[in-house]
KOLKOL-396387 format. One line per field, with one value per residue: residue number from 1; chain; x, y, z of N, C-alpha, C, CB in turn. Coordinates in steps of 0.001 Angstrom, whole numbers, plus 500000, padded with zeros to 6 digits. Glycine has a CB too. Example, Ala and Ser with C-alpha at 12.3 -4.5 7.8 and 13.67 -1.06 7.14 Angstrom:
<rs>
bake: 1,2
dofi: A,A
n.px: 513190,512850
n.py: 494310,497750
n.pz: 507800,507080
ca.px: 512300,513670
ca.py: 495500,498940
ca.pz: 507800,507140
c.px: 513200,512900
c.py: 496700,500030
c.pz: 507800,507870
cb.px: 511308,514084
cb.py: 495527,499402
cb.pz: 509046,505725
</rs>
This chain:
<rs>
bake: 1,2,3,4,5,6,7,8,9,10,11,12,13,14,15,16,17,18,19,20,21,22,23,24,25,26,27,28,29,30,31,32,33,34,35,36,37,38,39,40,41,42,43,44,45,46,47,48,49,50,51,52,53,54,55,56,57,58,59,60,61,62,63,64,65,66,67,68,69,70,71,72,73,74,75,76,77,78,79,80,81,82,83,84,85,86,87,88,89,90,91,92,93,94,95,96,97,98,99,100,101,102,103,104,105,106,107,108,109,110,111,112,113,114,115,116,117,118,119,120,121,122,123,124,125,126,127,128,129,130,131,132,133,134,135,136,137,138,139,140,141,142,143,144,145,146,147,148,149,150,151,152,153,154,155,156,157,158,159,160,161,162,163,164,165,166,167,168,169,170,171,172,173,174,175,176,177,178,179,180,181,182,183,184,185,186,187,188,189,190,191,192,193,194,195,196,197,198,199,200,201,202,203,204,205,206,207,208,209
dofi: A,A,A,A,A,A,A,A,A,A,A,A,A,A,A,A,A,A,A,A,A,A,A,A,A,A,A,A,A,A,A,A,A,A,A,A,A,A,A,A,A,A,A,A,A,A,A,A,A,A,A,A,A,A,A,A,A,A,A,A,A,A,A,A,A,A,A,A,A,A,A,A,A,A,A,A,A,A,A,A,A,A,A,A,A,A,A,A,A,A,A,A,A,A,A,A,A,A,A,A,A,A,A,A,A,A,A,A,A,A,A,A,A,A,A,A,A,A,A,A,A,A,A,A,A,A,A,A,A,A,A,A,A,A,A,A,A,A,A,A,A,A,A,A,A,A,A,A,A,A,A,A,A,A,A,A,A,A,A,A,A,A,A,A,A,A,A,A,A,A,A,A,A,A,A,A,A,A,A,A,A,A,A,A,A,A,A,A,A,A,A,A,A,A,A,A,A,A,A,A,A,A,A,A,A,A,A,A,A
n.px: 734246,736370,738870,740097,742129,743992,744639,746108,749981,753412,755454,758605,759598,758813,755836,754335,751118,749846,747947,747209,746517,746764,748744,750564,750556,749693,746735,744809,746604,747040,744293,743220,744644,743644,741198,742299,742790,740046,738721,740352,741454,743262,742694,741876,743526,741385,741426,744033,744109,742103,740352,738755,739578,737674,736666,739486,739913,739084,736642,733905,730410,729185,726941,725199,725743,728587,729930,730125,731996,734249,734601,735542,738351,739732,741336,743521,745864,745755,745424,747840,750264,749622,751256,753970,753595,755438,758039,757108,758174,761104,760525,759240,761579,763132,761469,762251,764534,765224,763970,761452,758614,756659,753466,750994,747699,744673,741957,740442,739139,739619,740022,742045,744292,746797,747717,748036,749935,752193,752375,753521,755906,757330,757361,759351,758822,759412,757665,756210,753564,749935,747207,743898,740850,738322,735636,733386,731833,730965,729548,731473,735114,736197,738845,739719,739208,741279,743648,743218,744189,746688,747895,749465,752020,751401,749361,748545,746790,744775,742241,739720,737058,737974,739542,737552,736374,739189,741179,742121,744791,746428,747867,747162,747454,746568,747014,746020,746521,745151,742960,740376,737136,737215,737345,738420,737575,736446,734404,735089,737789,739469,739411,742039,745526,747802,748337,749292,750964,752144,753260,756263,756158,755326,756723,759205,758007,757791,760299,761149,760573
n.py: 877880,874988,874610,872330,870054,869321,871851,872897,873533,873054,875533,876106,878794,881749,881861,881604,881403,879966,880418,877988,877609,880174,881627,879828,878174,877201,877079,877959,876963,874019,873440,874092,871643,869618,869990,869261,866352,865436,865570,865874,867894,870804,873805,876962,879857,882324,884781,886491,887888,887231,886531,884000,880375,879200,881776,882594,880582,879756,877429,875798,875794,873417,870708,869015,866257,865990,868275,866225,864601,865879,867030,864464,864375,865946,864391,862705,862565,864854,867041,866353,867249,870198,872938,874981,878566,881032,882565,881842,879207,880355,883061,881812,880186,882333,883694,881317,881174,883199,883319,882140,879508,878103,877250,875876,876322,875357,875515,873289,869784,867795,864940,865295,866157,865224,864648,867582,868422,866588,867483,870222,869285,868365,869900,871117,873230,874835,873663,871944,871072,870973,872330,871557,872734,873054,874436,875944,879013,881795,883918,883129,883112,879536,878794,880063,879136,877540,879199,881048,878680,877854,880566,882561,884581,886331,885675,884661,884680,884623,885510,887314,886906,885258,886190,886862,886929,885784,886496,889606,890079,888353,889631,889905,889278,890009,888694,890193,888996,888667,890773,890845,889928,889602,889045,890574,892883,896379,896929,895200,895280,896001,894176,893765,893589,894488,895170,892794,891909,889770,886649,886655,889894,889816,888695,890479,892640,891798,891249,893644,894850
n.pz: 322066,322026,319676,317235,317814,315858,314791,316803,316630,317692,316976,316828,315781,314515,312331,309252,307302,304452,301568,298964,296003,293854,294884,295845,294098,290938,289724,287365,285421,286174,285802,283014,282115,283416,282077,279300,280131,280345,278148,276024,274527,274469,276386,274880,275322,276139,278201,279548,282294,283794,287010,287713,286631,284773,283081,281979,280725,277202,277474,277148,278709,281195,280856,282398,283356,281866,283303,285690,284759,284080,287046,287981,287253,288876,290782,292851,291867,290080,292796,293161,291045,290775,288747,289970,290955,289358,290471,293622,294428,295383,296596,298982,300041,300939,302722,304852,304998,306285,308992,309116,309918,307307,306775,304728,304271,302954,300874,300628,300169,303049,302408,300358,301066,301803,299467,298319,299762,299275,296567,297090,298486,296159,294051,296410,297840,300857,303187,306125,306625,305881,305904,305438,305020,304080,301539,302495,301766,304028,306252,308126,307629,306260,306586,308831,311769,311611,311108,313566,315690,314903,315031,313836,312500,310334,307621,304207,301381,298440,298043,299399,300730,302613,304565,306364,309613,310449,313139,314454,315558,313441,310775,307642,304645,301317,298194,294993,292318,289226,287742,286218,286944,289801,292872,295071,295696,296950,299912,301889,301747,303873,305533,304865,305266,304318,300672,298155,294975,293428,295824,296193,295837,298462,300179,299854,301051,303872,304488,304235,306885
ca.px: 734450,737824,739416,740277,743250,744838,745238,747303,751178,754004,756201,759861,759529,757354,754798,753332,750141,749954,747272,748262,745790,746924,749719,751945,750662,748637,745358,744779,747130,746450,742722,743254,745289,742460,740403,742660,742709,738895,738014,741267,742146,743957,741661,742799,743152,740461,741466,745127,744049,740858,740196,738449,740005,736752,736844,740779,740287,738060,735859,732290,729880,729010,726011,725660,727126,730248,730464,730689,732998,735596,734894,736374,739882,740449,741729,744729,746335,745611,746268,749839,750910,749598,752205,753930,753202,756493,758467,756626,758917,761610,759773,758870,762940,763549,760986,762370,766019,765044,763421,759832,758562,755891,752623,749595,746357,744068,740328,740307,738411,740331,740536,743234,745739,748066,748350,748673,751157,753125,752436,754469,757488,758182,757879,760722,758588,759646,756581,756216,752186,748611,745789,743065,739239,737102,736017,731922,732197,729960,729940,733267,735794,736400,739747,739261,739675,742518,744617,743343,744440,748026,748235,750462,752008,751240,747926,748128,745520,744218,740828,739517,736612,738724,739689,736699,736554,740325,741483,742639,746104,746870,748461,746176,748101,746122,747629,745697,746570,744453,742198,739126,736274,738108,736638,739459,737332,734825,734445,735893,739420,739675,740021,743323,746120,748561,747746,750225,750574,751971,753842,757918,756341,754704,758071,759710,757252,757701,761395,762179,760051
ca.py: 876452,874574,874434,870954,869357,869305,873353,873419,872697,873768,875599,876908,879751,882945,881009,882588,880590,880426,879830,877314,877822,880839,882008,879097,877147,878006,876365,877919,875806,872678,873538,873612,870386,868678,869930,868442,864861,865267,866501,865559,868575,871842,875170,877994,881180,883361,886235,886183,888876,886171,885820,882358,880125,879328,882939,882894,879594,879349,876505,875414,875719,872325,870318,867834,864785,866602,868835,865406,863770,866760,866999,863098,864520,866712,863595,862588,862670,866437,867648,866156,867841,871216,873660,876231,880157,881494,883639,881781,878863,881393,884045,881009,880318,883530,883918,880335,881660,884467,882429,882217,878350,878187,876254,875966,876512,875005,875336,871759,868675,866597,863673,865852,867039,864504,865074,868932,868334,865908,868554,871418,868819,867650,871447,872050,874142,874303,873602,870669,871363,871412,872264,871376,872991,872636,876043,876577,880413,882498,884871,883385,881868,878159,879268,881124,878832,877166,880593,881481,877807,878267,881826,882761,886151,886574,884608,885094,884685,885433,885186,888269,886602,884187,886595,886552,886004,885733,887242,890680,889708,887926,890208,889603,889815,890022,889004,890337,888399,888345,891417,890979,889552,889509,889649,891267,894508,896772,897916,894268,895460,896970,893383,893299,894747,894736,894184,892723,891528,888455,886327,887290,891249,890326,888269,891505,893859,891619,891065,894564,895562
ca.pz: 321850,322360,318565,316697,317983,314677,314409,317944,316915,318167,316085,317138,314983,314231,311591,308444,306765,303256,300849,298110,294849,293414,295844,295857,292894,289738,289683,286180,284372,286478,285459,281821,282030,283979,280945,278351,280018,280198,276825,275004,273937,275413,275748,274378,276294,276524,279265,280706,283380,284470,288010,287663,285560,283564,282230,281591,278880,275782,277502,277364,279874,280680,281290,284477,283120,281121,284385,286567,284197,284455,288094,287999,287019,290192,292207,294346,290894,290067,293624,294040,290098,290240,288506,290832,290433,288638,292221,294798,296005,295775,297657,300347,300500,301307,304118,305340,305663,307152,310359,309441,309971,306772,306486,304143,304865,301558,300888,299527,301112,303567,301500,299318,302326,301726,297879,298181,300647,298158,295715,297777,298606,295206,293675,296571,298783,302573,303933,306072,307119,305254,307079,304417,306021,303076,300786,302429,302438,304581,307382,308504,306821,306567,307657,310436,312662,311459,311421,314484,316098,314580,315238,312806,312219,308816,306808,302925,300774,297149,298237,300452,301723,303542,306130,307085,311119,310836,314444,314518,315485,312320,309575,306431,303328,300128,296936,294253,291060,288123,288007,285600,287574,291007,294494,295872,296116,297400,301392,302968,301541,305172,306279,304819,306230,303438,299784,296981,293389,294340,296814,295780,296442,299987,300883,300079,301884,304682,305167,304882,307592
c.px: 735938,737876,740140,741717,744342,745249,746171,748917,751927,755037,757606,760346,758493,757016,754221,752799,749870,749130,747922,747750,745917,747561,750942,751545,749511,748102,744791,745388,747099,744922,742587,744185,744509,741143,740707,742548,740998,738676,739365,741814,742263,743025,742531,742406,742146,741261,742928,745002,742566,741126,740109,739341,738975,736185,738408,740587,738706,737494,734423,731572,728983,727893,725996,726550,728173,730549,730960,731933,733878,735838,735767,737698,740166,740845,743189,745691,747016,746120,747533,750481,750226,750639,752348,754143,754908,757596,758052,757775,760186,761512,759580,760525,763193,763101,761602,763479,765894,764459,762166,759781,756596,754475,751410,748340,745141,742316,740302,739702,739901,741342,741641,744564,746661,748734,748772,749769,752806,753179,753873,755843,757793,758521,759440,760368,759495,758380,756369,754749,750938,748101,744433,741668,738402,736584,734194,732300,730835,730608,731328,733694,736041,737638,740342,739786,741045,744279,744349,743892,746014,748307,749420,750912,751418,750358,748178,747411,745328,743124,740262,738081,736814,739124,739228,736531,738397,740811,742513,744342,747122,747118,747795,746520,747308,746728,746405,745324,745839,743077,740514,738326,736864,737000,737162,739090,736488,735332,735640,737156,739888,740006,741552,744402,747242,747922,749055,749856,750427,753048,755580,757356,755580,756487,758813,759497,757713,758775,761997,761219,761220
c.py: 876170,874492,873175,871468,869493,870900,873134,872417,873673,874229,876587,878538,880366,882103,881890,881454,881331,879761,878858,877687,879111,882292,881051,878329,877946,876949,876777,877025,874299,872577,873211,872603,869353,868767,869118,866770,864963,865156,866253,866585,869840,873061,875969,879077,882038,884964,886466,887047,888260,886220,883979,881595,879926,880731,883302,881891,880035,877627,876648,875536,874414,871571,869087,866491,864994,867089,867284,864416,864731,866919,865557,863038,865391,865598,863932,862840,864322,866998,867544,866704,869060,872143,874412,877429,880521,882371,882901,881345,880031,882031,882763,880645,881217,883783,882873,880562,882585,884049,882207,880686,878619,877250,876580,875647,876794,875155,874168,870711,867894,865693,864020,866471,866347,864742,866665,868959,868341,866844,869851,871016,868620,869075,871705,872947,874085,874389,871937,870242,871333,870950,872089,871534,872879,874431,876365,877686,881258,883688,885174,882172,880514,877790,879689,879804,878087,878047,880993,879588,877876,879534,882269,884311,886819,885348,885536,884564,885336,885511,886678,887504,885231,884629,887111,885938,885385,886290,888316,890962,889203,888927,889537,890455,889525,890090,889102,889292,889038,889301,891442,889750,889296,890167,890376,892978,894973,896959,896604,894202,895384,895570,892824,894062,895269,894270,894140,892218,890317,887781,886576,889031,891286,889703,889603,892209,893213,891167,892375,896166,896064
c.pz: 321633,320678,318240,317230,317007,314057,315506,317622,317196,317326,317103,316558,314733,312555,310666,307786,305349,302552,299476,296411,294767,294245,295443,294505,291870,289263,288528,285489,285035,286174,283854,281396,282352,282648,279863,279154,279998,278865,275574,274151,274727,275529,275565,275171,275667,277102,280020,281980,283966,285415,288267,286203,284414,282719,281738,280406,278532,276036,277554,278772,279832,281368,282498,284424,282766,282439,285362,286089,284547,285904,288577,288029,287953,291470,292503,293065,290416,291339,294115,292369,290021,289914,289579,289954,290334,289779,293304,295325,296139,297083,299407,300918,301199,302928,304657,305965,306614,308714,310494,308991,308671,306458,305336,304691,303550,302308,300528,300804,301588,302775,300353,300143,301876,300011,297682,299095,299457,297217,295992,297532,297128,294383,294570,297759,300360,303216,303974,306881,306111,306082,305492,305272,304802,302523,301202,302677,303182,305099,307850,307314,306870,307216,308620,311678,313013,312017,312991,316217,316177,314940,314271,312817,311086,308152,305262,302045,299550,297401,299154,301395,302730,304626,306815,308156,311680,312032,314151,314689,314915,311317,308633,305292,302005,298773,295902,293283,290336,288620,287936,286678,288995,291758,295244,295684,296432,298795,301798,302396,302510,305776,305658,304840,305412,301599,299138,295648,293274,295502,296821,296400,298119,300294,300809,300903,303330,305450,305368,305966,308690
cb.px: 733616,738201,740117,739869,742914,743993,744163,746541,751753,754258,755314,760878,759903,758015,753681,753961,748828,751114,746474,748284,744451,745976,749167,752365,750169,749288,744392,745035,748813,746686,742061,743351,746365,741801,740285,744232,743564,738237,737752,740724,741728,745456,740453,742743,744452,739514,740201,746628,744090,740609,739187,736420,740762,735611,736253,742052,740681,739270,736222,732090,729177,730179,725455,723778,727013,730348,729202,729602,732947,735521,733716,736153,740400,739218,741581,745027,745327,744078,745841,750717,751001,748927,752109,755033,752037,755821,757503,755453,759753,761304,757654,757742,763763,762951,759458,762259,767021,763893,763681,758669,758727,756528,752078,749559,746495,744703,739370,742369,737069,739362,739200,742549,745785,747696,747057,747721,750901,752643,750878,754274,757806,757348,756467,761131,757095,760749,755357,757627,752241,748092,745536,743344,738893,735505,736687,730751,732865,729211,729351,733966,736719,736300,739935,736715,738875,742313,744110,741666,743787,748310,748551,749853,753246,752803,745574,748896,744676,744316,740671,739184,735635,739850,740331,736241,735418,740869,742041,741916,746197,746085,749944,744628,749534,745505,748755,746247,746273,744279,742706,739207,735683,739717,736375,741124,737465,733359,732458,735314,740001,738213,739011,743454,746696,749843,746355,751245,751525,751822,753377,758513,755545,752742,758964,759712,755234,756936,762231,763307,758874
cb.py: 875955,872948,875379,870401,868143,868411,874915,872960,871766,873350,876275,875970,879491,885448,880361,883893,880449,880429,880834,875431,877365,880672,881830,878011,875260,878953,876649,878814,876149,872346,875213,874523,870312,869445,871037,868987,863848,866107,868721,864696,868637,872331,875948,878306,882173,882593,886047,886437,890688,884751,886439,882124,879163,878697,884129,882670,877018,879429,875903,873893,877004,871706,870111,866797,863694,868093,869982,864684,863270,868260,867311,862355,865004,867979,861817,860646,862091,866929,867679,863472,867111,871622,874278,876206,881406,882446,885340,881047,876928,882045,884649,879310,880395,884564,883958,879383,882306,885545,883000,883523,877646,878439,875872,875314,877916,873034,876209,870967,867446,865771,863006,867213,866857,862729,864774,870110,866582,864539,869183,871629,867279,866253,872798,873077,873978,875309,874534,870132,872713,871087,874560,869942,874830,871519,876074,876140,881442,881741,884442,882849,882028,877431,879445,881617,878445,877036,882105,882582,876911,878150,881968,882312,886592,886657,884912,885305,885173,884948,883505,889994,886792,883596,887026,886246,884257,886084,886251,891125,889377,887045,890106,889869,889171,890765,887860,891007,887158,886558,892062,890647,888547,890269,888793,890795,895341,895444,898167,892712,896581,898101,892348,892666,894210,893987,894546,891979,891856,887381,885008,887173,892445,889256,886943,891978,894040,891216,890142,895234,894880
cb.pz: 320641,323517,318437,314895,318074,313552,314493,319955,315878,319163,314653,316660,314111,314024,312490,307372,307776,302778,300578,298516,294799,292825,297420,297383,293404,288411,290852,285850,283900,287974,285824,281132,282768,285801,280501,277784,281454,280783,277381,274239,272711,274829,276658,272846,276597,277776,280695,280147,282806,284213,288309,287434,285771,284044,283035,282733,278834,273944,278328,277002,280193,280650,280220,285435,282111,279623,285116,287056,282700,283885,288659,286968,285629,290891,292102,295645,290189,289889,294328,294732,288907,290742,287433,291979,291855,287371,292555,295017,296067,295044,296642,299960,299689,300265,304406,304629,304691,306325,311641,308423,312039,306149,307808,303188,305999,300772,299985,298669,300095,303959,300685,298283,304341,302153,296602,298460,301701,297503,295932,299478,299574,294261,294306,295111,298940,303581,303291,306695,307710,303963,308513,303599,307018,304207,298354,303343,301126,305577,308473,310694,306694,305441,307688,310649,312940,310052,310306,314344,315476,313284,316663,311367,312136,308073,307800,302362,301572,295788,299187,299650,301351,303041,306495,306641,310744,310026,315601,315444,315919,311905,309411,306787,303157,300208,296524,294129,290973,287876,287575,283710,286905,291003,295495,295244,295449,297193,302731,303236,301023,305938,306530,303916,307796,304047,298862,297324,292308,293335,296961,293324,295275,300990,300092,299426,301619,304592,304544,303187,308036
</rs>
């Protein structure tokens, strides 16, 4: 099947695709910020080595109406201030000088592209792209076709089953992060072709190839 219109651009430059939630930005502390305007007050850490953020804070597990009220504070609001991860834009400078043209490539609904965008520029990033596919995970990734539309040299990712159905020709960089409860293991390692800690040690790995 022919691939959406909106993956094929043309870029002047070899292209690396970059996840944004916990690569380029830290969706933990925009998480327990979205908690405090909910709930009015800050959580306290729990786990600093958490995968998810609801095992990194000291929050509640919450019943359908509290859960839909906090889901209320992830708007256009939340996705254009999430904090950035401490090395990234850095690390994304670096690759930028170096001649790589950078884009994002978000699990997030549509209706939020334009705010994670705004998010990137006002941090500073160089990225002048979001591809936003939505986070159903299965068989293949929700990404998949995106990456394989762009073709990119390089796809990074905290997620492992995201490069899922990714095309063989894409470099599939795995940043780790945050160990305790992490998916980032078990047999489908094998779909990734490099792993790191985080995005400052793949920019390294990958300028001094």
């Amino acid at each position: 099947a022919a691939l959406p219109a909106r993956y094929s651009v043309a870029v002047p430059r070899p292209l690396i695709a970059l996840d944004a939630d916990g690569v380029l930005l830290d969706f933990h502390l925009g998480y327990a910020g979205a908690w405090e305007r909910a709930f009015g007050a800050a959580p306290a850490e729990r786990d600093p080595l958490a995968y998810w953020p609801i095992d990194r804070w000291l929050v509640e597990r919450l019943d359908d109406e509290r859960r839909a009220h906090f889901r209320r504070h992830f708007d256009a609001d939340f996705w254009s201030s999430v904090p950035a991860i401490e090395g990234a834009l850095d690390a994304c400078h670096r690759l930028h000088d170096a001649g790589f043209d950078l884009v994002c490539v978000s699990a997030l609904d549509a209706e939020h592209e334009a705010a994670r965008l705004r998010n990137l520029r006002d941090h500073g990033f160089p990225i002048e792209r979001v591809f936003a596919t939505g986070n159903a995970v299965g068989e293949r990734s929700p990404k998949a076709d995106a990456i394989a539309g762009l073709a990119p040299e390089a796809f990074v990712d905290d997620y492992l089953p995201y490069f899922r159905g990714v095309p063989a020709g894409v470099h599939t960089a795995l940043i780790l992060r945050a160990p305790n409860g992490s998916p980032n293991s078990g047999p489908e390692l094998a779909l990734a072709r490099s792993v790191h800690q985080d995005l400052p040690e793949f920019a390294a790995y990958w300028l001094a190839r």
